[in-house]
KEPA-757182 format. One record per residue (C-alpha): residue number from 1; residue in one letter; z negated, y negated, x negated. Coordinates in nm, 2 decimals. Example, Ala and Ser with C-alpha at 12.3 -4.5 7.8 and 13.67 -1.06 7.14 Angstrom:
<pts>
+-----+------+--------+--------+--------+
! seq ! type !     zz !     yy !     xx !
+-----+------+--------+--------+--------+
!   1 !    a !  -0.78 !   0.45 !  -1.23 !
!   2 !    s !  -0.71 !   0.11 !  -1.37 !
+-----+------+--------+--------+--------+
</pts>
This chain:
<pts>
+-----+------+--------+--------+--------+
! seq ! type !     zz !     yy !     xx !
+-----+------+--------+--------+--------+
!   1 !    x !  -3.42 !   3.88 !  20.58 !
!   2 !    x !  -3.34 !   3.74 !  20.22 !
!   3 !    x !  -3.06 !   3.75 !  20.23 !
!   4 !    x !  -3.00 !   3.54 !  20.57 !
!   5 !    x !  -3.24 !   3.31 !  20.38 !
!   6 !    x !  -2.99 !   3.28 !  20.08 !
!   7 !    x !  -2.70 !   3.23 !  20.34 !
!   8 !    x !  -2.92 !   2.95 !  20.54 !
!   9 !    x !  -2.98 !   2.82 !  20.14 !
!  10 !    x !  -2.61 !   2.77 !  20.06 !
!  11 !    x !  -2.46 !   2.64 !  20.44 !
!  12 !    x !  -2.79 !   2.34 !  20.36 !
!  13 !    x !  -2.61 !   2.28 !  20.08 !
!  14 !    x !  -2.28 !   2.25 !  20.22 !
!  15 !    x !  -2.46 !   2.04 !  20.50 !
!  16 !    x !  -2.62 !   1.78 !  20.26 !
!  17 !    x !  -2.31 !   1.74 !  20.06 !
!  18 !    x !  -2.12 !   1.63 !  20.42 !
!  19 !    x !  -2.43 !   1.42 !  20.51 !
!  20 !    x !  -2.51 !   1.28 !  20.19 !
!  21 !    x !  -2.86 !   1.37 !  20.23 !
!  22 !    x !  -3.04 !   1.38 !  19.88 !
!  23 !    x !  -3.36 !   1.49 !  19.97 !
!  24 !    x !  -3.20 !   1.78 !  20.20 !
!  25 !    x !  -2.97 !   1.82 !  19.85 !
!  26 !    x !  -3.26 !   1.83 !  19.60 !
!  27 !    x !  -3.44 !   2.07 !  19.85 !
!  28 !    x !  -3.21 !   2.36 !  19.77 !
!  29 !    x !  -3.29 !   2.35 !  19.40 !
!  30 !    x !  -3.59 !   2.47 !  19.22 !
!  31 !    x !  -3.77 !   2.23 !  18.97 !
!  32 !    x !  -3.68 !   2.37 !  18.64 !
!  33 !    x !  -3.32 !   2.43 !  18.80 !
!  34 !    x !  -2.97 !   2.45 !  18.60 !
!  35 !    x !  -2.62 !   2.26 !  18.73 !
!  36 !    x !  -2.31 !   2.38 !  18.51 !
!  37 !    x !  -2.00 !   2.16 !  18.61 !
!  38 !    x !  -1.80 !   2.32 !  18.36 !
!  39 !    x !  -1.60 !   2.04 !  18.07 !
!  40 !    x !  -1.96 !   2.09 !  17.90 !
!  41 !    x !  -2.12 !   1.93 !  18.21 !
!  42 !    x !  -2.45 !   2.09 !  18.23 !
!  43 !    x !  -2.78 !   1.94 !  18.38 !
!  44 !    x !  -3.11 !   2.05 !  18.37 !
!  45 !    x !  -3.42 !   1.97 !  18.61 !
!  46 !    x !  -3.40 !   1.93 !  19.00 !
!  47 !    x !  -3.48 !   1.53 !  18.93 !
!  48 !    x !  -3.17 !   1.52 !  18.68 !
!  49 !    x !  -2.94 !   1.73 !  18.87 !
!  50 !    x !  -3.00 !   1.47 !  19.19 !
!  51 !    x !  -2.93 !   1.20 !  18.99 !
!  52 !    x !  -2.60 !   1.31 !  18.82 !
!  53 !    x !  -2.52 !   1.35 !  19.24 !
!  54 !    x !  -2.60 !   1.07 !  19.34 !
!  55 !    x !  -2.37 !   0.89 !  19.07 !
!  56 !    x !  -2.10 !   1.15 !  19.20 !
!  57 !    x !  -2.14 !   1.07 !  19.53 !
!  58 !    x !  -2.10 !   0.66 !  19.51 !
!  59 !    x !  -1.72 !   0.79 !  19.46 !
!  60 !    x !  -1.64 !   0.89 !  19.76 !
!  61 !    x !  -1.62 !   0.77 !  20.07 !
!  62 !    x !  -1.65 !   1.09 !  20.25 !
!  63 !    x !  -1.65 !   1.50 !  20.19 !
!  64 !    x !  -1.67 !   1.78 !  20.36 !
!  65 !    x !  -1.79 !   2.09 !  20.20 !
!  66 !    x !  -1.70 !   2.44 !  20.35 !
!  67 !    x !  -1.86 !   2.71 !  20.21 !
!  68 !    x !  -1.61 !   3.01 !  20.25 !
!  69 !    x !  -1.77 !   3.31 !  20.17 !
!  70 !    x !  -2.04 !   3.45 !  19.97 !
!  71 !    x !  -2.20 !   3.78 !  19.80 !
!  72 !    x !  -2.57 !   3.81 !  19.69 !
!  73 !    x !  -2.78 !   4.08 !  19.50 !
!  74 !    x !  -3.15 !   4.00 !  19.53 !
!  75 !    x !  -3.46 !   4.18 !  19.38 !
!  76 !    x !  -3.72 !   4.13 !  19.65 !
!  77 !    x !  -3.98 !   4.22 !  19.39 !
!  78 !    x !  -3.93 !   4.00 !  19.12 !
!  79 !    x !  -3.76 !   3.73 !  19.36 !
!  80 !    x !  -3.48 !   3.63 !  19.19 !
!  81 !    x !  -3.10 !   3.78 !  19.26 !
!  82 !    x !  -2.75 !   3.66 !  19.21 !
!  83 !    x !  -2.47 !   3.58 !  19.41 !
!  84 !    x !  -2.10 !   3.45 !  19.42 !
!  85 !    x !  -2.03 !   3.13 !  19.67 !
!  86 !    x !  -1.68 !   3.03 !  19.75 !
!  87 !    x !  -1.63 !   2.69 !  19.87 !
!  88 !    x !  -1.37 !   2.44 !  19.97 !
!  89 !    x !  -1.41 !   2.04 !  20.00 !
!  90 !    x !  -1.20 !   1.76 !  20.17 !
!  91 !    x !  -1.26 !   1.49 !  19.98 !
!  92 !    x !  -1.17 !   1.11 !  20.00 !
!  93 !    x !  -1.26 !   0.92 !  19.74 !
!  94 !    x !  -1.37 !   0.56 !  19.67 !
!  95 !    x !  -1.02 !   0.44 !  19.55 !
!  96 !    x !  -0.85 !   0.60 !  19.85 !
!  97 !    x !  -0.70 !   0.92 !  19.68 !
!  98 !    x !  -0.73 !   1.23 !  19.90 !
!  99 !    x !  -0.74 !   1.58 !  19.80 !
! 100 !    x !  -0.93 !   1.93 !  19.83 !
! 101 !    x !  -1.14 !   2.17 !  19.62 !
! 102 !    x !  -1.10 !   2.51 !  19.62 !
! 103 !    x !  -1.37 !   2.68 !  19.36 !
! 104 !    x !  -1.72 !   2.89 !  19.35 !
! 105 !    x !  -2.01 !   2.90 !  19.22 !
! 106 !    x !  -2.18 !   3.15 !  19.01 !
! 107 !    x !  -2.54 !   3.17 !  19.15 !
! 108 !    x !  -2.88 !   3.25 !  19.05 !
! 109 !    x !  -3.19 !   3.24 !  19.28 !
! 110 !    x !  -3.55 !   3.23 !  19.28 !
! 111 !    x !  -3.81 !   3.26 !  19.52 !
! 112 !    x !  -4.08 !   2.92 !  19.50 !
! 113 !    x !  -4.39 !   2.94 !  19.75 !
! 114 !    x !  -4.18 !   3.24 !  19.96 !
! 115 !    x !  -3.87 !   3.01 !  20.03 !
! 116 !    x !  -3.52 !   3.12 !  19.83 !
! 117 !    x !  -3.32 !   2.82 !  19.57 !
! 118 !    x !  -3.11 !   2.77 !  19.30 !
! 119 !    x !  -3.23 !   2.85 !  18.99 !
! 120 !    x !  -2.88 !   2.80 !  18.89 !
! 121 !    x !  -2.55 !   2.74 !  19.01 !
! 122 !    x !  -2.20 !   2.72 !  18.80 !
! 123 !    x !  -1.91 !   2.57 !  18.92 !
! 124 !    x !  -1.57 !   2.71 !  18.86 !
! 125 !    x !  -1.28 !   2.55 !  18.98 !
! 126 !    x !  -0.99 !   2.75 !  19.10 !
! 127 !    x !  -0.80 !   2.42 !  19.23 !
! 128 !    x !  -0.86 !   2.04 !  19.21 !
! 129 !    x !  -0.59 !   1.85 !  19.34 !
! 130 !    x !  -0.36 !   1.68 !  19.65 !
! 131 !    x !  -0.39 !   1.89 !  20.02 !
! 132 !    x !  -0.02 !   1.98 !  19.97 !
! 133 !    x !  -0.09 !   2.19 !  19.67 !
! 134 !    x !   0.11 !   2.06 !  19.43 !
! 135 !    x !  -0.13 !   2.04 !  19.12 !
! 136 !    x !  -0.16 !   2.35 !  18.89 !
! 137 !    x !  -0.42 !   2.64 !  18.98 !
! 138 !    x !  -0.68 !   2.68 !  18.72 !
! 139 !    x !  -0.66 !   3.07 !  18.82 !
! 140 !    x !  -0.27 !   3.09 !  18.84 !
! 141 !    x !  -0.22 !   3.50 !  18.74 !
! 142 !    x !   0.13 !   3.42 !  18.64 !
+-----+------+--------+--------+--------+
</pts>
């Protein structure tokens, strides 16, 4: 069951992100959670980690967040576990630029009053740039 909970937990996410829905947002988080951006970008506390999204979101106009696939490893007993997310964004931004995301996030979870959330989640970008692919890859092998 945990681990259909941990999948409901990251497609909310995806959903609030599409939505803009702060509270739905802020509800996937734990209080004393940690959001890693990567650049040094690292923000602690549900209430600061909404506000550094909020600011993000007033540029753009719209997103769409897929989330891809996913592995999890949970210890029932202690409640906490780890996981792997894979997502992809459409994004259209404030000034009009259009492009996609292609990264994941390195997860932790906890269990708060029986319901599953991020104690922590670290972004790593495998690809920020225009839809036709033209930017580097972050990941490039060769």
């Amino acid at each position: 069951m945990s681990r259909v909970a941990i999948t409901d937990l990251t497609h909310r996410y995806a959903d609030a992100v599409v939505h803009r829905d702060p509270d739905q947002w802020a509800g996937t988080w734990a209080p004393d959670a940690v959001w890693e951006l990567g650049k040094g970008r690292r923000v602690e506390g549900r209430d600061a980690i909404l506000g550094l999204w909020n600011s993000a979101m007033d540029g753009f106009k719209a997103v769409v967040q897929n989330v891809v696939n996913s592995t999890a490893s949970l210890d029932e007993d202690a409640g906490t576990g780890s996981g792997r997310c894979y997502i992809m964004e459409h994004w259209w931004r404030a000034d009009d630029s259009k492009g996609i995301l292609l990264a994941y996030y390195d997860d932790l979870y906890t269990r708060v009053d029986g319901e599953w959330l991020f104690a922590s989640r670290e972004l790593v970008i495998q690809y920020g740039g225009p839809q036709d692919l033209s930017a580097p890859f972050q990941n490039a092998w060769a």
